[in-house]
Kinemage of the C-alpha trace (Angstrom):
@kinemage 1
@onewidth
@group {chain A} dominant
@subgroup {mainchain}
@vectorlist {calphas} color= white
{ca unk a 1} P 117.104 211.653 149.570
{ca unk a 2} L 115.772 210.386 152.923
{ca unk a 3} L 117.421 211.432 155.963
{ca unk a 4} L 116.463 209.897 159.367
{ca unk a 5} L 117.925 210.669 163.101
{ca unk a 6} L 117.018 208.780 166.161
{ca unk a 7} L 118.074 210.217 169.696
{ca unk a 8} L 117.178 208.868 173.126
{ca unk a 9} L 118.496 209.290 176.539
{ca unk a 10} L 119.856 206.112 178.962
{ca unk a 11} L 119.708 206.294 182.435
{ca unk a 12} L 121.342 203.976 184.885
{ca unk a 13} L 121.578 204.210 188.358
{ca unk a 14} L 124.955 204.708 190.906
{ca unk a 15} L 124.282 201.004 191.999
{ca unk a 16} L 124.943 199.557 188.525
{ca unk a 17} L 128.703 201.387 188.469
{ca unk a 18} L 129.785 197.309 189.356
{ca unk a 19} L 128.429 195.758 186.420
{ca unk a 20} L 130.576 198.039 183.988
{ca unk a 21} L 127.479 200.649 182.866
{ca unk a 22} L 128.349 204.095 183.510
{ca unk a 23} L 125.935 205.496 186.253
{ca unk a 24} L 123.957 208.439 185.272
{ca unk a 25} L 122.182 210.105 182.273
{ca unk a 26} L 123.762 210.305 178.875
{ca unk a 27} L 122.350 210.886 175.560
{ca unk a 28} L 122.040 208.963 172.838
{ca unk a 29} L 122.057 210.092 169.045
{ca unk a 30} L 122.608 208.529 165.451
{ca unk a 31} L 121.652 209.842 161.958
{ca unk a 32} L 122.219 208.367 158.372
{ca unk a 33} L 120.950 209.243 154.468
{ca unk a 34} L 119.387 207.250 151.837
{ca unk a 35} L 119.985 208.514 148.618
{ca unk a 36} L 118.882 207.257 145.062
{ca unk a 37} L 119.867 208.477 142.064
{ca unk a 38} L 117.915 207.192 138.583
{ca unk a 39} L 120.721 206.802 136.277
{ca unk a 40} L 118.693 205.364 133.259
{ca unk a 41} L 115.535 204.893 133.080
{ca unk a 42} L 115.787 201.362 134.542
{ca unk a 43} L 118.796 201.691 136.280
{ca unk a 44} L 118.875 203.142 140.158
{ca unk a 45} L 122.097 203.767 142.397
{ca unk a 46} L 121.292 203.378 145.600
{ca unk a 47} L 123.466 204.681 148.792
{ca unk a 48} L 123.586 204.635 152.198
{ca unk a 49} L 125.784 206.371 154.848
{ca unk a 50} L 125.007 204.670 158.512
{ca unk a 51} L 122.369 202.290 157.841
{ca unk a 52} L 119.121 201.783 160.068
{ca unk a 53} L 118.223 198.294 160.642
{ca unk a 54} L 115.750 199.202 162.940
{ca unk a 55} L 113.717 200.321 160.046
{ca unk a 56} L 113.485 196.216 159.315
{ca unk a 57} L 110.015 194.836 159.354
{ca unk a 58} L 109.709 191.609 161.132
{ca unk a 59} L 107.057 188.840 159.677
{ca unk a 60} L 104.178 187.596 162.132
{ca unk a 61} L 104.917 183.806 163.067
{ca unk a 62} L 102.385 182.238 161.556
{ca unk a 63} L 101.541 178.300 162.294
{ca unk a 64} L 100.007 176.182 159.258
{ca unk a 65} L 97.382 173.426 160.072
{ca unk a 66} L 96.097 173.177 156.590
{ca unk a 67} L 97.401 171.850 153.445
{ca unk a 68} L 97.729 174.936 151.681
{ca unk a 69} L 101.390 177.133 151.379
{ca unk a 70} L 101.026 180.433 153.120
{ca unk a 71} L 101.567 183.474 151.323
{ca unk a 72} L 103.552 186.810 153.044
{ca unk a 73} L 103.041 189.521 151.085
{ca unk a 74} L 106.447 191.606 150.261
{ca unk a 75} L 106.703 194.925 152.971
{ca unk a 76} L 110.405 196.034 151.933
{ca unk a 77} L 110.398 198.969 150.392
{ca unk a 78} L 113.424 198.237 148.202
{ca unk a 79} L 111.577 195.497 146.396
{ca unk a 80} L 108.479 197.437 146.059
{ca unk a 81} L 109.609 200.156 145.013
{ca unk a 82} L 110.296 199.156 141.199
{ca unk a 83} L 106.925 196.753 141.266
{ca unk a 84} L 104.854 199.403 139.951
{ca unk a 85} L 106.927 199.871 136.589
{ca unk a 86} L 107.696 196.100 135.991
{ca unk a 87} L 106.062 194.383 132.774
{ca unk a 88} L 104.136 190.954 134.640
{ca unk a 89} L 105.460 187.936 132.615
């Protein structure tokens, strides 16, 4: 299980009551849970209640002068998480 919560506060002030934004200070809060359960041994059930896409990691742009492909090496946990038990081919 992995549980996560973010809170945060938002302040605006009185003069932005004309663009539609509530004026003042108001608190902001979300949660959610990951949860895997290993029903075989190679066979995982993942869930999720309120999903953080924050969590997302974004690639570097990178710009290729050279004839070569470049290579991004995998940073989502989901797919890495299973690498270490996989049989190369």
């Amino acid at each position: 299980m992995k549980p996560y919560a973010l809170t945060g506060f938002s302040h605006f002030p009185h003069d932005a009551a004309g663009t539609g934004l509530t004026p003042g200070l108001s608190a902001l809060y979300t949660g959610g849970l990951d949860v895997k359960l290993g029903l075989r041994s190679n066979l995982v059930a993942n869930f999720t209640v309120n999903t953080d896409f924050a969590d997302a990691d974004v690639d570097t742009q990178q710009f290729n002068l050279t004839p070569y492909k470049l290579f991004f090496p995998e940073k989502r946990q989901f797919f890495l998480e299973m690498q270490a038990f996989s049989i190369p081919p």
